[in-house]
PyMOL Python script that loads the backbone (N, CA, C, O; Angstrom):
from pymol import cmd

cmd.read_pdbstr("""\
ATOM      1  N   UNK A   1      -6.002  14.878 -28.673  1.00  0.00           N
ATOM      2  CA  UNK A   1      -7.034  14.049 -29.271  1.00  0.00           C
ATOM      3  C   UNK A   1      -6.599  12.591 -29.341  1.00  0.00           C
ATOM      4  O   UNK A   1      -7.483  11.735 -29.392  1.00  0.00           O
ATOM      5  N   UNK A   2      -5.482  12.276 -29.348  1.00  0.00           N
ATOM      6  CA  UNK A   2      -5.067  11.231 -29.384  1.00  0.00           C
ATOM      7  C   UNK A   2      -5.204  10.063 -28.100  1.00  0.00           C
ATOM      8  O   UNK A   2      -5.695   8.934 -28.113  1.00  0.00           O
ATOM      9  N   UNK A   3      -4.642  10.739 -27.156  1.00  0.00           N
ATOM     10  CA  UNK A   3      -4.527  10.274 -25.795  1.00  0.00           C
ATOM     11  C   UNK A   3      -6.213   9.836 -25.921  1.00  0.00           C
ATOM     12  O   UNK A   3      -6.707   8.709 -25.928  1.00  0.00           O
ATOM     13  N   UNK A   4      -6.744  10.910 -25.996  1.00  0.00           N
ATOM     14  CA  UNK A   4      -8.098  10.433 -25.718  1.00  0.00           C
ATOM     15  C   UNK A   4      -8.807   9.237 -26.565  1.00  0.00           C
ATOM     16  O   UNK A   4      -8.966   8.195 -25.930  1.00  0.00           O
ATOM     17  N   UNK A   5      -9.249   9.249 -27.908  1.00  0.00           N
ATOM     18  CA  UNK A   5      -8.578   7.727 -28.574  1.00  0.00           C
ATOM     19  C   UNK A   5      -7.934   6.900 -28.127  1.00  0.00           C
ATOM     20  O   UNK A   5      -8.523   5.819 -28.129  1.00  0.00           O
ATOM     21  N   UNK A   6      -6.793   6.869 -27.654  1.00  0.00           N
ATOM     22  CA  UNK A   6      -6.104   5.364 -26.725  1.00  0.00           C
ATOM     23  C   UNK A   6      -7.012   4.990 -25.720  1.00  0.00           C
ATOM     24  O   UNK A   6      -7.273   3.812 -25.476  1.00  0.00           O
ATOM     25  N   UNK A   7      -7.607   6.145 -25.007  1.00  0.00           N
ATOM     26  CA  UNK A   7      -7.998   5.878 -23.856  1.00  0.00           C
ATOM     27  C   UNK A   7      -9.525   5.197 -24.172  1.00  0.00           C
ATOM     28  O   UNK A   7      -9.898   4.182 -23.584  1.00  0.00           O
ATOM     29  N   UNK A   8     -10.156   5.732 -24.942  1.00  0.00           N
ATOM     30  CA  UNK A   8     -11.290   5.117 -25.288  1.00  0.00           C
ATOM     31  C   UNK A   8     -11.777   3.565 -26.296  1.00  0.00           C
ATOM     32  O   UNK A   8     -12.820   2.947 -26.507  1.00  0.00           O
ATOM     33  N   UNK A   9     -10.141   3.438 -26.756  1.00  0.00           N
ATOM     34  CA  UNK A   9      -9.817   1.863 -27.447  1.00  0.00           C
ATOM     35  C   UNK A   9      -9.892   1.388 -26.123  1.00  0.00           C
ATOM     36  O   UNK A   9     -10.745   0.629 -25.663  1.00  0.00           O
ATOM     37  N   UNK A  10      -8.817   1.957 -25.479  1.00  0.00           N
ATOM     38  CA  UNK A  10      -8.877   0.665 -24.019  1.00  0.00           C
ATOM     39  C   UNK A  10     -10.033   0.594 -23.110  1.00  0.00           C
ATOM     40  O   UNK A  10     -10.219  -0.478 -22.534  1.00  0.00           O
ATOM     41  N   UNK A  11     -10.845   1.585 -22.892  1.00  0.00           N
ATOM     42  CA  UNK A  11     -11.993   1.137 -22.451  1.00  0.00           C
ATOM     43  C   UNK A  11     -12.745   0.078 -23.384  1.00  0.00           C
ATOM     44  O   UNK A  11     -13.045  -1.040 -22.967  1.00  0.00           O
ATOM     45  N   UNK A  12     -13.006   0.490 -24.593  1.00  0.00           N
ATOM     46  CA  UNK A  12     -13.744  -0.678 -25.438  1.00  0.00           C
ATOM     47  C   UNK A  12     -13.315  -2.628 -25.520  1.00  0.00           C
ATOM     48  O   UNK A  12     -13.846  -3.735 -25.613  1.00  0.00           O
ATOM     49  N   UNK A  13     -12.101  -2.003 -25.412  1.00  0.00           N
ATOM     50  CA  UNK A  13     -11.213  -3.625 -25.328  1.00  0.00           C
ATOM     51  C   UNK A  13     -11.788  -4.083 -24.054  1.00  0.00           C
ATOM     52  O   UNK A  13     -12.557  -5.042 -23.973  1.00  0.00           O
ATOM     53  N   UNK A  14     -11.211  -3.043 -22.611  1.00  0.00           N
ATOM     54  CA  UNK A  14     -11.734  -3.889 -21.705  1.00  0.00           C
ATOM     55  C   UNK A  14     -13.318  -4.432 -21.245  1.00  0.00           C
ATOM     56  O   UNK A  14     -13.685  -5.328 -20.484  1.00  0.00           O
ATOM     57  N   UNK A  15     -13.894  -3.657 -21.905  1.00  0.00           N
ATOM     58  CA  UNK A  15     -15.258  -3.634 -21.786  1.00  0.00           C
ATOM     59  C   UNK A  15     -15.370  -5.148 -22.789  1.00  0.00           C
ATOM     60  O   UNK A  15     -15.767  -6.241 -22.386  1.00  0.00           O
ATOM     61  N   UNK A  16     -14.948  -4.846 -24.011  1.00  0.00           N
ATOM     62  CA  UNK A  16     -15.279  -6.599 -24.584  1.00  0.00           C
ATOM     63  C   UNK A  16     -14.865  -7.530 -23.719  1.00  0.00           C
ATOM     64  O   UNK A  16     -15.697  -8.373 -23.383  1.00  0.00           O
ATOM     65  N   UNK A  17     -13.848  -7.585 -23.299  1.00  0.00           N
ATOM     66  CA  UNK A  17     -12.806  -8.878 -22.237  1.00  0.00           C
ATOM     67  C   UNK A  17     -13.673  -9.726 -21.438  1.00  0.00           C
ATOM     68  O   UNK A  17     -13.743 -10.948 -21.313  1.00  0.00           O
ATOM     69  N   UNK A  18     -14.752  -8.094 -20.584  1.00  0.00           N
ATOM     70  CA  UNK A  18     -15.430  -8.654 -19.904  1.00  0.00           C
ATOM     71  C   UNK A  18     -16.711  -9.208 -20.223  1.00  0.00           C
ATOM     72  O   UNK A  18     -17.311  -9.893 -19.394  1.00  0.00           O
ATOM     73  N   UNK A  19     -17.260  -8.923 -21.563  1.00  0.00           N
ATOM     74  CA  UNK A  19     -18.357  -9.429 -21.966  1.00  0.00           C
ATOM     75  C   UNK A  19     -18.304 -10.774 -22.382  1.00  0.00           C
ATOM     76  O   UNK A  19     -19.279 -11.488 -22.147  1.00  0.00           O
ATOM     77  N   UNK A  20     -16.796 -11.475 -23.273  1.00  0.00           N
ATOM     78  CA  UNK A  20     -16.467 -12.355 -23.279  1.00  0.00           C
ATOM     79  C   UNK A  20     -15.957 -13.267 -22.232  1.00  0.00           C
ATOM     80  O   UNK A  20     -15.882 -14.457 -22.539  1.00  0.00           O
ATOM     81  N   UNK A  21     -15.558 -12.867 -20.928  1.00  0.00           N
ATOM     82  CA  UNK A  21     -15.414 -14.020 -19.761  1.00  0.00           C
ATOM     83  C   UNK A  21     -16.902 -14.111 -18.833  1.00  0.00           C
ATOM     84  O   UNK A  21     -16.940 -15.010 -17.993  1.00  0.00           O
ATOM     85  N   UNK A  22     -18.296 -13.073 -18.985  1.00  0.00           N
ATOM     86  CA  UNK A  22     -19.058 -13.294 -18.340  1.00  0.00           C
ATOM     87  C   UNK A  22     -19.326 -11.982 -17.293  1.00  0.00           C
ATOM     88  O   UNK A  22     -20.386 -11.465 -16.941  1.00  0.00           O
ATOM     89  N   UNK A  23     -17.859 -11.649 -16.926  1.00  0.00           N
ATOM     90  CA  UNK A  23     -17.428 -10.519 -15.164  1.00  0.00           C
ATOM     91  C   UNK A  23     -17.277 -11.726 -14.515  1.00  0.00           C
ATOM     92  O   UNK A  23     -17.759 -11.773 -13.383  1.00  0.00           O
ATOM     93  N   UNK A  24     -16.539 -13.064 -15.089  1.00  0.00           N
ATOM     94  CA  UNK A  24     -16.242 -13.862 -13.775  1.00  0.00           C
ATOM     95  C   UNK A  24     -14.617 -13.526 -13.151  1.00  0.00           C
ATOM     96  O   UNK A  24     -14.149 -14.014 -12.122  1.00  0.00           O
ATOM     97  N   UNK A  25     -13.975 -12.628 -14.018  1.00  0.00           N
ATOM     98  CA  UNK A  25     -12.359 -12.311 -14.037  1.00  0.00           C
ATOM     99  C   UNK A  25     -12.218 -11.638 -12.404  1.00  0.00           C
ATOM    100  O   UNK A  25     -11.922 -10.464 -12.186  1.00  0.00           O
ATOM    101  N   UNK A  26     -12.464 -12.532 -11.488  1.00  0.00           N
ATOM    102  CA  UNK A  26     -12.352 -11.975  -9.656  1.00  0.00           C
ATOM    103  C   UNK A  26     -10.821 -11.981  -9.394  1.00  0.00           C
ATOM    104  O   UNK A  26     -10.506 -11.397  -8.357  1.00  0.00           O
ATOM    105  N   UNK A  27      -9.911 -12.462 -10.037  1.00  0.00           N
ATOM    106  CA  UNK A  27      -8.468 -12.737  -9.299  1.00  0.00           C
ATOM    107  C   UNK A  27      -8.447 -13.149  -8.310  1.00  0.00           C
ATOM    108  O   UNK A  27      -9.374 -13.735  -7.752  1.00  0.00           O
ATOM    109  N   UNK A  28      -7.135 -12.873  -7.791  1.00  0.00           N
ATOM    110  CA  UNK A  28      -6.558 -13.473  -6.224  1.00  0.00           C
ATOM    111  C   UNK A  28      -6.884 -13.349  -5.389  1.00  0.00           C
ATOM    112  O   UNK A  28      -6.087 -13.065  -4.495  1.00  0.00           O
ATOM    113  N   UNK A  29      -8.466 -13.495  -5.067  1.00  0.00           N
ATOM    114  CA  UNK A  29      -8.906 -12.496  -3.512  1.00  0.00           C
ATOM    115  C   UNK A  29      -8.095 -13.056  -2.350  1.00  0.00           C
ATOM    116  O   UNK A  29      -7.430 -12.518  -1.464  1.00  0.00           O
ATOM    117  N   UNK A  30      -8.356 -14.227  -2.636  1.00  0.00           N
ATOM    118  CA  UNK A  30      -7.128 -15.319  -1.258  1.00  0.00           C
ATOM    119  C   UNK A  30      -6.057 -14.694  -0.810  1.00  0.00           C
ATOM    120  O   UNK A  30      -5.915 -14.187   0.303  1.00  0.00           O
ATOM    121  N   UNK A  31      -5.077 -14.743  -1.949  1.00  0.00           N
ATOM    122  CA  UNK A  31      -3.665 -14.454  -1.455  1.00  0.00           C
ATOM    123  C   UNK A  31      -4.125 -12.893  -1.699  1.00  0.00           C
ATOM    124  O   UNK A  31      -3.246 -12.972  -2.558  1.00  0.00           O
ATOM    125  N   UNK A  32      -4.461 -12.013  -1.759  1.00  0.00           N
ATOM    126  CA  UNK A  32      -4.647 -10.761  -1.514  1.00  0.00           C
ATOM    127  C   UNK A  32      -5.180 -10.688   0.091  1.00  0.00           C
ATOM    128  O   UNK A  32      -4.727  -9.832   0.852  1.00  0.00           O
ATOM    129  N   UNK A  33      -5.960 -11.452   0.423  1.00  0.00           N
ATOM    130  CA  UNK A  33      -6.055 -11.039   1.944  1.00  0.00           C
ATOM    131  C   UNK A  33      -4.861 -12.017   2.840  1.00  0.00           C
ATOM    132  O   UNK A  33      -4.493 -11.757   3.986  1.00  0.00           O
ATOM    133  N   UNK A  34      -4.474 -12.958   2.165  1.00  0.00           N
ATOM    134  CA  UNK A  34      -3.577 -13.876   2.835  1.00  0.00           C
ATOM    135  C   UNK A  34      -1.907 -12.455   3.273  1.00  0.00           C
ATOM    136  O   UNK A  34      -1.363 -12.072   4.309  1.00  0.00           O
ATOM    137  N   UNK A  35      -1.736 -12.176   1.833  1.00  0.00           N
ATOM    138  CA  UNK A  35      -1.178 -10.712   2.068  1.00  0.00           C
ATOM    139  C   UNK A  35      -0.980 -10.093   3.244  1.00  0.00           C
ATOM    140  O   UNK A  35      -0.164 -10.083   4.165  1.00  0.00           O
ATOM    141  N   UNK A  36      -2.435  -9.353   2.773  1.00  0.00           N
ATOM    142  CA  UNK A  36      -2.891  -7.836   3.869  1.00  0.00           C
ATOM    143  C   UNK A  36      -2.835  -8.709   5.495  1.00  0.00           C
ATOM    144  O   UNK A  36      -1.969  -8.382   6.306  1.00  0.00           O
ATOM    145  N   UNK A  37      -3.529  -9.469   5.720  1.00  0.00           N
ATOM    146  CA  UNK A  37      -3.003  -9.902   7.037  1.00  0.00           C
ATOM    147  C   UNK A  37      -1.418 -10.564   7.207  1.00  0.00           C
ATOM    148  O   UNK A  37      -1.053 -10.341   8.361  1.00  0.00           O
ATOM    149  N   UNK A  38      -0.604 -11.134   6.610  1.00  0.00           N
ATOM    150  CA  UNK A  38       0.726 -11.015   7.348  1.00  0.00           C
ATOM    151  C   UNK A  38       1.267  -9.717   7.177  1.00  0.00           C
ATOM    152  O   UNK A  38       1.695  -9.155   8.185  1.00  0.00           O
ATOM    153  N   UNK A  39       1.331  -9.100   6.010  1.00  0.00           N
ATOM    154  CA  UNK A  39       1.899  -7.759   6.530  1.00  0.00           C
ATOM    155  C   UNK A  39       1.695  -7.418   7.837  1.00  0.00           C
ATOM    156  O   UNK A  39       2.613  -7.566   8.644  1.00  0.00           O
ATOM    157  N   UNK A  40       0.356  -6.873   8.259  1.00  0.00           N
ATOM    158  CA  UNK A  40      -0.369  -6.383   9.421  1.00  0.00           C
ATOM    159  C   UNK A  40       0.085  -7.419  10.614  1.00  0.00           C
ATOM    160  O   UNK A  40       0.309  -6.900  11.707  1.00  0.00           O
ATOM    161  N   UNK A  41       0.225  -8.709  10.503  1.00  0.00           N
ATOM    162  CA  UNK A  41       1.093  -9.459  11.332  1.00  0.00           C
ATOM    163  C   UNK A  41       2.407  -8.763  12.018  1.00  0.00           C
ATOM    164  O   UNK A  41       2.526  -8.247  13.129  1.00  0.00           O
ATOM    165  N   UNK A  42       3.573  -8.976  10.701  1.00  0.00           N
ATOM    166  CA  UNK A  42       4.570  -8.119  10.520  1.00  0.00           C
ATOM    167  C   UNK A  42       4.786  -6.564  11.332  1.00  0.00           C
ATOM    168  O   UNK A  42       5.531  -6.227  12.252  1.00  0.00           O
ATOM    169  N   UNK A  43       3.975  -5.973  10.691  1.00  0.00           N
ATOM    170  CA  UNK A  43       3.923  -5.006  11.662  1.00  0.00           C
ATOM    171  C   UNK A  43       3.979  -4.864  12.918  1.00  0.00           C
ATOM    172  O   UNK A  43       4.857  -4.266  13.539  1.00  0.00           O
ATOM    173  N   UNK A  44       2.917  -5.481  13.407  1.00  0.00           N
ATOM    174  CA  UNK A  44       2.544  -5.494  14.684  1.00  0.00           C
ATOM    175  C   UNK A  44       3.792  -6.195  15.375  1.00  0.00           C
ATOM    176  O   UNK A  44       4.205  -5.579  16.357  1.00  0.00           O
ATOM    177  N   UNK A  45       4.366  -7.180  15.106  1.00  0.00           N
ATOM    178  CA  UNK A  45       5.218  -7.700  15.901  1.00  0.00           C
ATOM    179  C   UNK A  45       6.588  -6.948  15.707  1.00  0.00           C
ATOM    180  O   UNK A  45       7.470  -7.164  16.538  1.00  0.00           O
ATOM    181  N   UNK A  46       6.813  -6.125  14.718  1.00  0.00           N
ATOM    182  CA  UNK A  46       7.916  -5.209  14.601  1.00  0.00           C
ATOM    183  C   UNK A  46       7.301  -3.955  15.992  1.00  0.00           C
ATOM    184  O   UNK A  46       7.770  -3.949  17.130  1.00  0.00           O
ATOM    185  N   UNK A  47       6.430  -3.211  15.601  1.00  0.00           N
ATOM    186  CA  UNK A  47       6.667  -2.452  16.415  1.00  0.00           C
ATOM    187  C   UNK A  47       6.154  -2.720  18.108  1.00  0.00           C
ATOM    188  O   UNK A  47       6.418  -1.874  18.962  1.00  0.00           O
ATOM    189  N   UNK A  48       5.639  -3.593  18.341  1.00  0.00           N
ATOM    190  CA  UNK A  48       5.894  -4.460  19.653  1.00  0.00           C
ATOM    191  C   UNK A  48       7.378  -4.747  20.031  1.00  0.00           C
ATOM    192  O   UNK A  48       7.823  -4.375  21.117  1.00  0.00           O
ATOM    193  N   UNK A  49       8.107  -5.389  19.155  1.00  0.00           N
ATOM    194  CA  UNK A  49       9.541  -4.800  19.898  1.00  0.00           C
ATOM    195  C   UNK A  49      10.190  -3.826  19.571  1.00  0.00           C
ATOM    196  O   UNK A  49      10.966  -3.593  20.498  1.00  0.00           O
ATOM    197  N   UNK A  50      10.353  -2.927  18.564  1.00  0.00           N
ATOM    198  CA  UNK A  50      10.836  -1.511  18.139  1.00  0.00           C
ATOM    199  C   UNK A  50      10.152  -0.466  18.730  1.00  0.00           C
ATOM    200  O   UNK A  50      10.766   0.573  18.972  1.00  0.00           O
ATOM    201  N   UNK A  51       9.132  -0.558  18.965  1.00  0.00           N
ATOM    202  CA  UNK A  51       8.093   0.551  19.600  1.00  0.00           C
ATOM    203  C   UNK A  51       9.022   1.913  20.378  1.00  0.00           C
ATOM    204  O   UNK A  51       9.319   3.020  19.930  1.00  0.00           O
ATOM    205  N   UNK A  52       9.409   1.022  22.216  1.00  0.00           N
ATOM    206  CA  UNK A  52      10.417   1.634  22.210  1.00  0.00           C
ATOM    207  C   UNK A  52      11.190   3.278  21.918  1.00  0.00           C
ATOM    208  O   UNK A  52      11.157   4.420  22.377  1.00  0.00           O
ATOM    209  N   UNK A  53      12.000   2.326  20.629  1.00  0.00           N
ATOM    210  CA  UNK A  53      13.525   2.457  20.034  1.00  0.00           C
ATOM    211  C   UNK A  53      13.003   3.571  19.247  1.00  0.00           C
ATOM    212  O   UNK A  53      13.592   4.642  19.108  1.00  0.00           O
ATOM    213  N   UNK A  54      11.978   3.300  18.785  1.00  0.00           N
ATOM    214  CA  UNK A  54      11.461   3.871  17.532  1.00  0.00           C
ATOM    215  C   UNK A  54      10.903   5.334  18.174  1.00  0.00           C
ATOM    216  O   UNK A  54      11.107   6.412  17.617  1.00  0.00           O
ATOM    217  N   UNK A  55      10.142   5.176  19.481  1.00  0.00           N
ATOM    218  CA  UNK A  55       9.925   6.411  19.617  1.00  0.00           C
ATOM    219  C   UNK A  55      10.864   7.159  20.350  1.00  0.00           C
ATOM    220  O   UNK A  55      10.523   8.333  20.212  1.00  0.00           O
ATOM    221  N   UNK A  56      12.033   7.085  21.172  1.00  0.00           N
ATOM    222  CA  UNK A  56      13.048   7.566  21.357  1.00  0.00           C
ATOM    223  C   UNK A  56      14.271   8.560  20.375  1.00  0.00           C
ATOM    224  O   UNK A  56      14.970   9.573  20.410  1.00  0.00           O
ATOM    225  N   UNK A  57      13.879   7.367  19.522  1.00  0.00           N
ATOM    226  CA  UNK A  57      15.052   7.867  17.941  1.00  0.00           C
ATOM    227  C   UNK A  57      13.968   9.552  17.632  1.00  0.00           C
ATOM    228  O   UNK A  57      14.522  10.644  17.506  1.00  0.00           O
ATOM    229  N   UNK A  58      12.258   9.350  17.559  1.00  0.00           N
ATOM    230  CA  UNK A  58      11.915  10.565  16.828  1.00  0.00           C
ATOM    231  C   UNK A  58      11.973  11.315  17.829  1.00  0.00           C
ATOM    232  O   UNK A  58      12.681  12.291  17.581  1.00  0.00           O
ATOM    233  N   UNK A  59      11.428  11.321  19.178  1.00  0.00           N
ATOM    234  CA  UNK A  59      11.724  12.163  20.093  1.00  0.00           C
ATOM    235  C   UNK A  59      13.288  12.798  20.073  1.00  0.00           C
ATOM    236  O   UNK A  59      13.454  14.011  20.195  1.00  0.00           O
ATOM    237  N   UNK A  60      14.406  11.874  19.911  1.00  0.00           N
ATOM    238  CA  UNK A  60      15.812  13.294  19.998  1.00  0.00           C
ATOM    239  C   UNK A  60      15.509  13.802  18.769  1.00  0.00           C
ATOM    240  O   UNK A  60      15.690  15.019  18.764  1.00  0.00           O
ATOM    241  N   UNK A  61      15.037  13.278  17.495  1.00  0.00           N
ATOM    242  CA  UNK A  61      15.202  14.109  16.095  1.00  0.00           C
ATOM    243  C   UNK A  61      14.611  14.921  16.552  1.00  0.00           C
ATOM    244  O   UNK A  61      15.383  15.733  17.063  1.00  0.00           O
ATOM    245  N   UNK A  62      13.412  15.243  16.694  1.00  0.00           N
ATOM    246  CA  UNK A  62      12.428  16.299  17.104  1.00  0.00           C
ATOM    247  C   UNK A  62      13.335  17.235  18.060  1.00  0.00           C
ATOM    248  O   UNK A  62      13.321  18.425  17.747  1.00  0.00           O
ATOM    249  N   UNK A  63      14.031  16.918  19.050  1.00  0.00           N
ATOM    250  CA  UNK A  63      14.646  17.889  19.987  1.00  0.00           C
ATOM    251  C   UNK A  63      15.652  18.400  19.406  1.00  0.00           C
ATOM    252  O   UNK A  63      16.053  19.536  19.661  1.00  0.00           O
ATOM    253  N   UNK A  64      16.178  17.632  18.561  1.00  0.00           N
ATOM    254  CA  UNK A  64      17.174  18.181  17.588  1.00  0.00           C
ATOM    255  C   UNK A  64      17.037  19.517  16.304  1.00  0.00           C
ATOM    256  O   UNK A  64      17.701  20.424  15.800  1.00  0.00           O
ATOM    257  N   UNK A  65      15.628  18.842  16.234  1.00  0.00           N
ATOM    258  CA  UNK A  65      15.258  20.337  14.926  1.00  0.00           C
ATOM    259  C   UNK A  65      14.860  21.098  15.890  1.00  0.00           C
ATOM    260  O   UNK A  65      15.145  22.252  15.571  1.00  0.00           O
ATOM    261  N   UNK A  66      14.173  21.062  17.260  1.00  0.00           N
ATOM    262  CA  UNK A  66      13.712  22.246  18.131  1.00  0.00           C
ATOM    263  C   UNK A  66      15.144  22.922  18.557  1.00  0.00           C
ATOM    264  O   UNK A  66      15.096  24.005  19.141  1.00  0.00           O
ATOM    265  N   UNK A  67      16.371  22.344  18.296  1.00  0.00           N
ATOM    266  CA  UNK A  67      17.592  23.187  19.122  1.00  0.00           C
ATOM    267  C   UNK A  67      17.813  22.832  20.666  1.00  0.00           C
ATOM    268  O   UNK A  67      18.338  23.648  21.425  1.00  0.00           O
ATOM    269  N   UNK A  68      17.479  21.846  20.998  1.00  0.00           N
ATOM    270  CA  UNK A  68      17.352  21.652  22.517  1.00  0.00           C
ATOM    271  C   UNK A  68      18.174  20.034  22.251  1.00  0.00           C
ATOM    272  O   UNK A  68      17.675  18.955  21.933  1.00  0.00           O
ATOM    273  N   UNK A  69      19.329  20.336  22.478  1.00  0.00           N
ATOM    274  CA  UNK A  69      20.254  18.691  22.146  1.00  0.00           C
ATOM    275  C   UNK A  69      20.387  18.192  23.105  1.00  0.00           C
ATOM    276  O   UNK A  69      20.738  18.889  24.057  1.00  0.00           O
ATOM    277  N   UNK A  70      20.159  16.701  23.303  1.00  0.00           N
ATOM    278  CA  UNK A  70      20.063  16.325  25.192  1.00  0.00           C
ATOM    279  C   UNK A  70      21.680  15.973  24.835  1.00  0.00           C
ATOM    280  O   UNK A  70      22.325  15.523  23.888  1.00  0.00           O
ATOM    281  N   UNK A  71      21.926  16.492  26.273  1.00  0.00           N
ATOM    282  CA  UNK A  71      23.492  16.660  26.877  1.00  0.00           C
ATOM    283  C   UNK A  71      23.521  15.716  27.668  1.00  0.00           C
ATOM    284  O   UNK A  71      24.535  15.495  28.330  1.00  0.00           O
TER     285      UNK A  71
END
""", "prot")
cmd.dss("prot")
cmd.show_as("cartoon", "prot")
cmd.util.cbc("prot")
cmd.orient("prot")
């Protein structure tokens, strides 16, 4: 019973927060997509040169749990 009480103060709180700023409280959309695209940058240029390496390394693991060890 309790938990549930906390949980329903904090809905009420946040629910006032927003009645008192309007719903203008948007945050960081900028640097949130400024973010998500260099990561995705990042990526891409990692596995453009790891690509490769990267699939070699899982291919022997894989031959390795199948029992077939390249000699």
């Amino acid at each position: 019973m309790i938990a549930v009480t906390e949980q329903f103060t904090a809905a009420l709180v946040r629910m006032h927060a927003r009645l008192l700023t309007g719903g203008r409280d948007r945050g960081d959309m900028v640097g949130w997509i400024l973010i998500t695209v260099m990561t995705a940058a990042l990526i891409a240029v990692l596995w453009a040169i790891l690509g490769p390496q990267l699939q070699s390394m899982l291919q022997d693991a894989l031959n390795r749990a199948r029992g077939s060890v390249p000699g």
